[in-house]
N, CA, C and O atoms as a GROMACS GRO file, in nm:
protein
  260
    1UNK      N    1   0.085  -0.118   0.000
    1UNK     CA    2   0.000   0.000   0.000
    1UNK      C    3   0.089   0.124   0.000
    1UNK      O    4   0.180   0.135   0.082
    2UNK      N    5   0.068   0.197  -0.072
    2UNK     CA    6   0.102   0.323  -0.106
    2UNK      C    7   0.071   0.463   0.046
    2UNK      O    8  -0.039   0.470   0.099
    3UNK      N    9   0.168   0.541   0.080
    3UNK     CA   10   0.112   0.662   0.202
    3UNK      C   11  -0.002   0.726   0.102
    3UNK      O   12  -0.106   0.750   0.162
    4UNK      N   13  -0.002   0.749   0.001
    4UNK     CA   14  -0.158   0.831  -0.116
    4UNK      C   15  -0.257   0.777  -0.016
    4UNK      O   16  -0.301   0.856   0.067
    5UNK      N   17  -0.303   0.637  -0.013
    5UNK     CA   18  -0.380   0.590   0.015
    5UNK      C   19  -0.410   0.573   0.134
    5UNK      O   20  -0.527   0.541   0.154
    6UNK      N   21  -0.342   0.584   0.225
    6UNK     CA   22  -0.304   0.654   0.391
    6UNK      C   23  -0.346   0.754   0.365
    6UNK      O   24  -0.468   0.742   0.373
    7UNK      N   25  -0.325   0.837   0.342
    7UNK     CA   26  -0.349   1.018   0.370
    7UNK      C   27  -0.483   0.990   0.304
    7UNK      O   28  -0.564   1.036   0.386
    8UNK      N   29  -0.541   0.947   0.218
    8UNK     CA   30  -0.711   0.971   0.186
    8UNK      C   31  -0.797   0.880   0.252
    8UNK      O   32  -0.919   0.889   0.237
    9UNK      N   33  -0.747   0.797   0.320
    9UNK     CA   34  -0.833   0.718   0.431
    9UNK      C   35  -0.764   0.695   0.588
    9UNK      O   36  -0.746   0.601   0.665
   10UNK      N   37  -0.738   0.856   0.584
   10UNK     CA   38  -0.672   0.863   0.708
   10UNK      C   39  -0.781   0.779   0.839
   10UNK      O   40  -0.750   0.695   0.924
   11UNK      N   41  -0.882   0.828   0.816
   11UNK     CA   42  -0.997   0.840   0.928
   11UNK      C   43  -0.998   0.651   0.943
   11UNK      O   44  -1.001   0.601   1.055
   12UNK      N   45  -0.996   0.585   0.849
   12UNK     CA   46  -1.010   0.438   0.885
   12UNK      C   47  -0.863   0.388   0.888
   12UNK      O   48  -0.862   0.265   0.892
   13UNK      N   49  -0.720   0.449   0.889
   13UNK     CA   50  -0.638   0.402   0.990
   13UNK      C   51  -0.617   0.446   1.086
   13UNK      O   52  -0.509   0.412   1.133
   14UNK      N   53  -0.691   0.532   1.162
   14UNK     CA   54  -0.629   0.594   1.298
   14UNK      C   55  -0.677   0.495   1.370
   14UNK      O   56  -0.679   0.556   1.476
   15UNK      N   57  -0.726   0.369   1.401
   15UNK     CA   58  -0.728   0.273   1.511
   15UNK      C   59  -0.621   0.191   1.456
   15UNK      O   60  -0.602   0.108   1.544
   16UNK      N   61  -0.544   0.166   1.364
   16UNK     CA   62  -0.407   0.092   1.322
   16UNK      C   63  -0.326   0.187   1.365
   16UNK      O   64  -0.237   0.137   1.434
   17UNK      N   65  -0.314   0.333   1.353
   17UNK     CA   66  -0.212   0.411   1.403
   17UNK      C   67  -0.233   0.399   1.590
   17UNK      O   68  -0.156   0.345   1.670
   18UNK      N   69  -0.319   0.446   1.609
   18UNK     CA   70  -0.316   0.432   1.789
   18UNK      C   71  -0.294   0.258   1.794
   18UNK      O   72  -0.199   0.235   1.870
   19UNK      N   73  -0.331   0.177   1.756
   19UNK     CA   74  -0.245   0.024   1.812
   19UNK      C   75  -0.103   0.016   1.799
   19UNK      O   76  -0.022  -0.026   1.881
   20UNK      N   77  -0.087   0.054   1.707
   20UNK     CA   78   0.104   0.007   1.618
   20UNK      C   79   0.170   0.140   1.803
   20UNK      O   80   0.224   0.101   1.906
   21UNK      N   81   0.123   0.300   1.761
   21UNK     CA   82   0.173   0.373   1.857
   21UNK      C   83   0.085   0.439   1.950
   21UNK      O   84   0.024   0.537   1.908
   22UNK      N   85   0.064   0.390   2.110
   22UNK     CA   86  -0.004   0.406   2.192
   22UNK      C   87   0.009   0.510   2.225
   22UNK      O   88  -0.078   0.597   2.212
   23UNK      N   89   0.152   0.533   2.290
   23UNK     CA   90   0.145   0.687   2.319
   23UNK      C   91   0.110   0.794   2.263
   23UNK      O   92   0.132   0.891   2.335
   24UNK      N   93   0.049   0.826   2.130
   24UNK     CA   94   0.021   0.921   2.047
   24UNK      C   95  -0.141   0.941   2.132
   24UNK      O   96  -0.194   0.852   2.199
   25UNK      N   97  -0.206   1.104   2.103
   25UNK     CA   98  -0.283   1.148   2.159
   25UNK      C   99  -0.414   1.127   2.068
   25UNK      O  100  -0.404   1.116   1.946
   26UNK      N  101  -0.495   1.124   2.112
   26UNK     CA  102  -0.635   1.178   1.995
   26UNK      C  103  -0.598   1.276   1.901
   26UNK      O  104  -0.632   1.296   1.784
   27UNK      N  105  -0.506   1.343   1.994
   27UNK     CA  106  -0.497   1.521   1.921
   27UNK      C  107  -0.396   1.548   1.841
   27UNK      O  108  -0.369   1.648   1.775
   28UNK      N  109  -0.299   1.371   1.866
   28UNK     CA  110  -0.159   1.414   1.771
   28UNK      C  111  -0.287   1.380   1.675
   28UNK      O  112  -0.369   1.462   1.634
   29UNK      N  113  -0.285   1.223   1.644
   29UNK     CA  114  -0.399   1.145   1.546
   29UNK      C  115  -0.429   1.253   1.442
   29UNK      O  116  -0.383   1.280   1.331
   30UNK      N  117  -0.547   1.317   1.540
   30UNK     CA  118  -0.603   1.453   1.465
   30UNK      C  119  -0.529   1.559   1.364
   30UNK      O  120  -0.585   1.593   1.260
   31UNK      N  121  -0.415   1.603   1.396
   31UNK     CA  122  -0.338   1.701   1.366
   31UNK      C  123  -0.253   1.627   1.284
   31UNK      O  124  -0.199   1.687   1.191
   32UNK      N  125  -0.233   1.523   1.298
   32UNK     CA  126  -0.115   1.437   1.182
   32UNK      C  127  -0.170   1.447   1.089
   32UNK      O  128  -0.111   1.502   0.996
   33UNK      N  129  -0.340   1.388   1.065
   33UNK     CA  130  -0.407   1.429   0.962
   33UNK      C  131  -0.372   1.330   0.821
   33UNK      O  132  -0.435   1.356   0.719
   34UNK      N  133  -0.290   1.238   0.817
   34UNK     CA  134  -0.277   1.140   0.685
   34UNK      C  135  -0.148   1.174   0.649
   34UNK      O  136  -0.098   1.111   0.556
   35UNK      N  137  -0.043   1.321   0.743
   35UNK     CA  138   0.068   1.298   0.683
   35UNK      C  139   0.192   1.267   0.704
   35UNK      O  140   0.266   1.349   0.758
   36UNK      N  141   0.232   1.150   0.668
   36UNK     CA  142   0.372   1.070   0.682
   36UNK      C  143   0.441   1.179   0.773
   36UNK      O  144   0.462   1.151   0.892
   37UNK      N  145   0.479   1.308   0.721
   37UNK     CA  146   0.645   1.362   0.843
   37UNK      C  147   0.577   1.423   0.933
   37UNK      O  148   0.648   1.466   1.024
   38UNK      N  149   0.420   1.452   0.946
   38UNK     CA  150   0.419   1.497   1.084
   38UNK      C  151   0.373   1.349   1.164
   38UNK      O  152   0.310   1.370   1.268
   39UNK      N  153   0.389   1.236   1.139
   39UNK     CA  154   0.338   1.134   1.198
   39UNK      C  155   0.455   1.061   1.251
   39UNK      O  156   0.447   0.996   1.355
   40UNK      N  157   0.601   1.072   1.158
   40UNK     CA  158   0.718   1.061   1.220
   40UNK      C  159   0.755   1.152   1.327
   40UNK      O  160   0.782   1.115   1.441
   41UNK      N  161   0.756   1.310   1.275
   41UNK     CA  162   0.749   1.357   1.421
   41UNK      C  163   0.716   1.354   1.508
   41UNK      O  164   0.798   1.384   1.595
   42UNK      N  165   0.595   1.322   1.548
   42UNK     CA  166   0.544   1.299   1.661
   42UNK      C  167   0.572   1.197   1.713
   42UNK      O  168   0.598   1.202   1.833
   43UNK      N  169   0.579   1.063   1.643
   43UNK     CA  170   0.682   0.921   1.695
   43UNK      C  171   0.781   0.983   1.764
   43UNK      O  172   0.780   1.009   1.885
   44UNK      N  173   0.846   1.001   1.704
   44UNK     CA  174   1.041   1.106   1.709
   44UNK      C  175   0.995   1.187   1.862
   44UNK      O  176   1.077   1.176   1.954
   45UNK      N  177   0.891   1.252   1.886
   45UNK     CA  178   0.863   1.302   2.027
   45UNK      C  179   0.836   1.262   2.101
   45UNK      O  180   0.902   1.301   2.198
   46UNK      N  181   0.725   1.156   2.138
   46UNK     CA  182   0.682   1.061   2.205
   46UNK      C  183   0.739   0.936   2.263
   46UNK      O  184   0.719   0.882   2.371
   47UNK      N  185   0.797   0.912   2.186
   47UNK     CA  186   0.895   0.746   2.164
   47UNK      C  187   1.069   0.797   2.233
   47UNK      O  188   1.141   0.736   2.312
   48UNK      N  189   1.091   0.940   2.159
   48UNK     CA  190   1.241   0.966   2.178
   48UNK      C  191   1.312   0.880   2.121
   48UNK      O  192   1.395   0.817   2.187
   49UNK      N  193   1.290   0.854   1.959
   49UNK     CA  194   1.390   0.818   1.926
   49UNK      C  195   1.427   0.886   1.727
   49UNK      O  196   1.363   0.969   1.664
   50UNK      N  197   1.508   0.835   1.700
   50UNK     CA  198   1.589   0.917   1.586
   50UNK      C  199   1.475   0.927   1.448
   50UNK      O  200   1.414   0.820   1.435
   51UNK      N  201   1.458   0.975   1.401
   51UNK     CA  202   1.396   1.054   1.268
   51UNK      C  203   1.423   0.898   1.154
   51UNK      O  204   1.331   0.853   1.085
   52UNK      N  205   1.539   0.846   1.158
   52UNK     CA  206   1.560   0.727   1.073
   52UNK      C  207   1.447   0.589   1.116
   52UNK      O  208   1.375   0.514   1.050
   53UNK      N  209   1.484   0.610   1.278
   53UNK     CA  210   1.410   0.535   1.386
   53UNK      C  211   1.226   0.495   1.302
   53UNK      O  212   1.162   0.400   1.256
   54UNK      N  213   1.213   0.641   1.327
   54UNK     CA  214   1.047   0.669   1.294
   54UNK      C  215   1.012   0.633   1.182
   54UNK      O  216   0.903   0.576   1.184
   55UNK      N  217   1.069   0.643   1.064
   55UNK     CA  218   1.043   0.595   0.935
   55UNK      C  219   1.025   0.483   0.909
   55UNK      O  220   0.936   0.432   0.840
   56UNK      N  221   1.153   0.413   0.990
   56UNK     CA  222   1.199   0.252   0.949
   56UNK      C  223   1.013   0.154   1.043
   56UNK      O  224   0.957   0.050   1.008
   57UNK      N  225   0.981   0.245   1.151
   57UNK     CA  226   0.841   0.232   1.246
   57UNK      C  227   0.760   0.216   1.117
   57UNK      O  228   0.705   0.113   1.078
   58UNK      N  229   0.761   0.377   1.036
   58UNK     CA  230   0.639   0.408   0.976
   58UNK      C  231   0.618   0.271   0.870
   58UNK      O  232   0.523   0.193   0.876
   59UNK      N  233   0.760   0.264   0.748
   59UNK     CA  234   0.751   0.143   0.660
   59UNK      C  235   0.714   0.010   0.705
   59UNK      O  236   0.615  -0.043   0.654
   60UNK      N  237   0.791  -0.059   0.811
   60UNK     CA  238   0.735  -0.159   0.870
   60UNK      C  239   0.589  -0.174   0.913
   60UNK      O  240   0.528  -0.278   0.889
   61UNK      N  241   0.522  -0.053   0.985
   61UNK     CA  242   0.371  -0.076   0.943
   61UNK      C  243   0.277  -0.077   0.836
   61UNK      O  244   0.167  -0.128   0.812
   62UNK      N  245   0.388   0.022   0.761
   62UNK     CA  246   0.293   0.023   0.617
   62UNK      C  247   0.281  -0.091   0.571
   62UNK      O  248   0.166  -0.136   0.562
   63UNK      N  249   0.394  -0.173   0.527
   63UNK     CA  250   0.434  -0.325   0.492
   63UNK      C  251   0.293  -0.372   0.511
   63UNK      O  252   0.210  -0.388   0.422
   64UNK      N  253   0.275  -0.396   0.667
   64UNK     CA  254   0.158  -0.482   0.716
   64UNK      C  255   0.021  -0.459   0.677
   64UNK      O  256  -0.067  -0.546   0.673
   65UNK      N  257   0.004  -0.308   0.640
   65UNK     CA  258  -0.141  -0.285   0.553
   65UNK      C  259  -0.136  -0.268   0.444
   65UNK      O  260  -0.238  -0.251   0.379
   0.00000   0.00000   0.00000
């Protein structure tokens, strides 16, 4: 699966995004909004870990959907 297709059906992965990353808020969820670098950032804030870190997170979940 392609992030295109993430970002236009954001609303039916945000219960795959809050499982994969718990600590994220309703309000990150909200404000990430479908897009990949503010969804690493907020990993990268929450998690505390490296920007490479968050990506290698983000692909490995994508993989799975």
């Amino acid at each position: 699966m392609n992030w295109d297709r993430i970002e236009g059906n954001w609303k039916q992965f945000k219960g795959n995004v809050r499982e994969q990353w718990g600590n994220l808020t309703d309000d990150d969820i909200d404000r990430i909004a479908g897009r990949r670098d503010q969804l690493a950032g907020r990993i990268q804030e929450r998690y505390g870990i490296e920007k490479d870190e968050a990506n290698r997170q983000i692909d490995d979940w994508l993989a799975r959907h």
